[in-house]
N, C-alpha and C positions, 0 to 999 in steps of 0.2 A: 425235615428233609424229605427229598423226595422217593417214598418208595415203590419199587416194582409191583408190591400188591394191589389189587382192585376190589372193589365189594359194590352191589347192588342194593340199592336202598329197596326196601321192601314196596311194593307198589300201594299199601295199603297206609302206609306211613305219615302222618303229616305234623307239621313239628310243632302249629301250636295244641295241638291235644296233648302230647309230648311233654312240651315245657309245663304245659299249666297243669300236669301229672307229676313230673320231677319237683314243682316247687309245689305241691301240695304234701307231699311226703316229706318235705325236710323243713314244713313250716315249723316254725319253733325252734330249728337248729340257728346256731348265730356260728360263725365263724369267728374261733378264739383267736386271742393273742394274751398270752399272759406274761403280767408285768410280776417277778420280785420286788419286793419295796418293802422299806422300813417306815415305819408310821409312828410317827409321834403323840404321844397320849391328846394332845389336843384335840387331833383328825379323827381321833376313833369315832366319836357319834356322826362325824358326816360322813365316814367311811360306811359304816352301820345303811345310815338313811340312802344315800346310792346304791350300796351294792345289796343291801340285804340279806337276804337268806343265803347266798350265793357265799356270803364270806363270815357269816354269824358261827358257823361252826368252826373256822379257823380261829375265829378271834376267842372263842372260847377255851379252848385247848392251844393259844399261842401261851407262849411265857414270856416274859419281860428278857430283852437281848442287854439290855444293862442298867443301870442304876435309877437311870433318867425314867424306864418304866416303856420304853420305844417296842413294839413289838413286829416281826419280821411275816408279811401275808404275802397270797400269791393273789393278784386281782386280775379280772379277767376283762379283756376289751375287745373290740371289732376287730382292733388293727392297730399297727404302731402311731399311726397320725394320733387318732383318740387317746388311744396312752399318753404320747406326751401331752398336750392337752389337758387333760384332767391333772397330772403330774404336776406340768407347768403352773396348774390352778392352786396347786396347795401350798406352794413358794417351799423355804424351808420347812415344811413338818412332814413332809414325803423324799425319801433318798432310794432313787432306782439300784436293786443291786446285781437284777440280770430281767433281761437279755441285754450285754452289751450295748450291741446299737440302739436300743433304746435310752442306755444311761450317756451315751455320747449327745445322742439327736437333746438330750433337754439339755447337756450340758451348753453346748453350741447354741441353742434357741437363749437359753438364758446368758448366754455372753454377750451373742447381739444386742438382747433388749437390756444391756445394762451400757453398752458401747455409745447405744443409741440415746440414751439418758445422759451419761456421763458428759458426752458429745455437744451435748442440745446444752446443759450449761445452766445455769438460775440468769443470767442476765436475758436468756433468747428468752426464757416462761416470762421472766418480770416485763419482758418488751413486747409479748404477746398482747399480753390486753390493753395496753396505752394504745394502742393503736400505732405504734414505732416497729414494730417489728415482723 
Protein backbone atom coordinates (compact mmCIF):
# COMPACT_ATOMS: atom_id res chain seq x y z
CA UNK A 1 0.00 0.00 0.00
CA UNK A 2 0.86 3.30 -0.59
CA UNK A 3 2.55 5.08 2.15
CA UNK A 4 2.89 8.78 3.25
CA UNK A 5 6.64 8.10 4.15
CA UNK A 6 9.66 8.89 2.01
CA UNK A 7 13.33 7.91 2.55
CA UNK A 8 16.47 8.73 0.46
CA UNK A 9 18.72 6.07 -0.75
CA UNK A 10 21.96 6.81 0.38
CA UNK A 11 24.12 8.37 -2.47
CA UNK A 12 26.87 6.05 -1.94
CA UNK A 13 24.55 2.92 -2.45
CA UNK A 14 24.58 0.58 -5.24
CA UNK A 15 22.68 -2.59 -5.37
CA UNK A 16 24.88 -4.92 -6.91
CA UNK A 17 27.65 -4.67 -4.28
CA UNK A 18 24.53 -4.93 -2.02
CA UNK A 19 23.10 -8.11 -3.35
CA UNK A 20 26.25 -9.88 -3.92
CA UNK A 21 26.99 -8.93 0.05
CA UNK A 22 23.45 -10.14 1.19
CA UNK A 23 23.80 -13.46 -0.61
CA UNK A 24 27.37 -13.98 0.35
CA UNK A 25 26.17 -14.09 4.18
CA UNK A 26 23.33 -16.41 3.86
CA UNK A 27 25.41 -18.85 1.48
CA UNK A 28 24.73 -22.01 2.82
CA UNK A 29 21.17 -21.02 4.26
CA UNK A 30 18.62 -23.06 2.21
CA UNK A 31 15.14 -22.02 2.87
CA UNK A 32 13.09 -24.82 4.67
CA UNK A 33 9.92 -26.43 4.33
CA UNK A 34 9.44 -29.19 6.49
CA UNK A 35 7.43 -32.27 5.71
CA UNK A 36 6.08 -34.77 8.80
CA UNK A 37 6.00 -38.21 7.29
CA UNK A 38 5.83 -41.66 8.33
CA UNK A 39 8.37 -44.00 6.65
CA UNK A 40 8.13 -47.28 6.04
CA UNK A 41 11.21 -49.71 7.07
CA UNK A 42 11.92 -50.12 3.44
CA UNK A 43 12.62 -46.24 2.67
CA UNK A 44 14.90 -45.87 5.60
CA UNK A 45 18.29 -46.56 3.80
CA UNK A 46 17.32 -44.23 0.79
CA UNK A 47 15.88 -41.89 3.27
CA UNK A 48 19.47 -42.14 5.17
CA UNK A 49 21.40 -41.81 1.43
CA UNK A 50 19.30 -38.43 0.54
CA UNK A 51 19.04 -36.66 3.42
CA UNK A 52 21.85 -37.72 5.52
CA UNK A 53 23.18 -36.35 8.45
CA UNK A 54 20.39 -33.90 8.39
CA UNK A 55 17.97 -36.82 9.53
CA UNK A 56 20.64 -39.62 10.85
CA UNK A 57 20.06 -38.26 14.35
CA UNK A 58 16.14 -38.44 14.17
CA UNK A 59 16.21 -41.82 12.89
CA UNK A 60 18.19 -42.81 15.50
CA UNK A 61 16.33 -41.80 18.48
CA UNK A 62 12.87 -42.36 16.44
CA UNK A 63 10.83 -45.47 17.74
CA UNK A 64 8.81 -47.66 15.92
CA UNK A 65 4.88 -45.85 15.59
CA UNK A 66 3.60 -49.53 15.21
CA UNK A 67 4.05 -53.04 14.80
CA UNK A 68 5.00 -52.93 11.06
CA UNK A 69 8.41 -51.04 12.46
CA UNK A 70 7.07 -47.41 10.41
CA UNK A 71 8.98 -44.62 12.01
CA UNK A 72 7.58 -40.92 12.22
CA UNK A 73 10.66 -38.04 10.89
CA UNK A 74 10.44 -34.45 10.19
CA UNK A 75 12.36 -34.04 6.66
CA UNK A 76 13.41 -30.89 5.37
CA UNK A 77 12.89 -29.48 1.78
CA UNK A 78 13.25 -26.10 -0.41
CA UNK A 79 9.55 -25.82 -0.80
CA UNK A 80 6.34 -27.60 -1.04
CA UNK A 81 6.79 -28.37 -4.88
CA UNK A 82 10.02 -30.56 -3.85
CA UNK A 83 8.13 -32.18 -1.14
CA UNK A 84 5.64 -33.55 -3.01
CA UNK A 85 8.05 -34.73 -5.40
CA UNK A 86 10.19 -36.58 -3.50
CA UNK A 87 6.83 -37.98 -1.54
CA UNK A 88 5.24 -38.70 -4.69
CA UNK A 89 8.66 -40.72 -5.54
CA UNK A 90 8.33 -43.17 -2.67
CA UNK A 91 4.60 -44.28 -3.72
CA UNK A 92 3.14 -46.05 -0.62
CA UNK A 93 6.14 -46.35 1.89
CA UNK A 94 5.98 -42.43 2.59
CA UNK A 95 2.54 -41.12 4.37
CA UNK A 96 2.64 -37.14 4.78
CA UNK A 97 1.12 -36.32 8.28
CA UNK A 98 1.71 -32.42 8.39
CA UNK A 99 1.69 -29.72 6.82
CA UNK A 100 -1.77 -30.19 5.72
CA UNK A 101 -1.42 -28.76 2.19
CA UNK A 102 1.16 -30.81 1.62
CA UNK A 103 -0.71 -34.08 2.53
CA UNK A 104 -3.67 -32.68 0.27
CA UNK A 105 -1.24 -31.51 -2.92
CA UNK A 106 0.05 -35.48 -3.14
CA UNK A 107 -3.07 -36.79 -2.31
CA UNK A 108 -4.74 -34.77 -5.44
CA UNK A 109 -1.38 -35.30 -7.67
CA UNK A 110 -1.82 -39.09 -6.82
CA UNK A 111 -5.61 -39.16 -7.78
CA UNK A 112 -4.90 -37.60 -11.12
CA UNK A 113 -2.04 -39.91 -12.00
CA UNK A 114 -4.28 -42.85 -11.27
CA UNK A 115 -7.48 -41.21 -13.06
CA UNK A 116 -5.04 -40.82 -15.90
CA UNK A 117 -4.17 -44.58 -15.95
CA UNK A 118 -7.33 -45.89 -15.11
CA UNK A 119 -8.58 -43.74 -17.93
CA UNK A 120 -6.04 -44.63 -20.73
CA UNK A 121 -7.29 -48.44 -20.16
CA UNK A 122 -4.88 -51.88 -21.25
CA UNK A 123 -6.68 -51.79 -24.79
CA UNK A 124 -5.36 -47.78 -25.64
CA UNK A 125 -1.26 -49.39 -24.21
CA UNK A 126 -2.14 -52.73 -26.17
CA UNK A 127 -3.07 -50.35 -29.42
CA UNK A 128 -0.06 -48.25 -28.80
CA UNK A 129 2.51 -50.26 -30.15
CA UNK A 130 0.59 -52.08 -33.28
CA UNK A 131 0.55 -49.12 -34.54
CA UNK A 132 -3.57 -48.78 -34.17
CA UNK A 133 -3.68 -46.52 -31.79
Amino acid sequence: RLMAENFTRPADFELATFWEAWCAERQGERFRYEAVVRVAPALISTILGYFGERVREQMESASATDGAGWIILTLPFDSLEQARRWILGAGGALEVLAPLPLRLSVADFARQATALYEEAGEDQVENFGSGRG
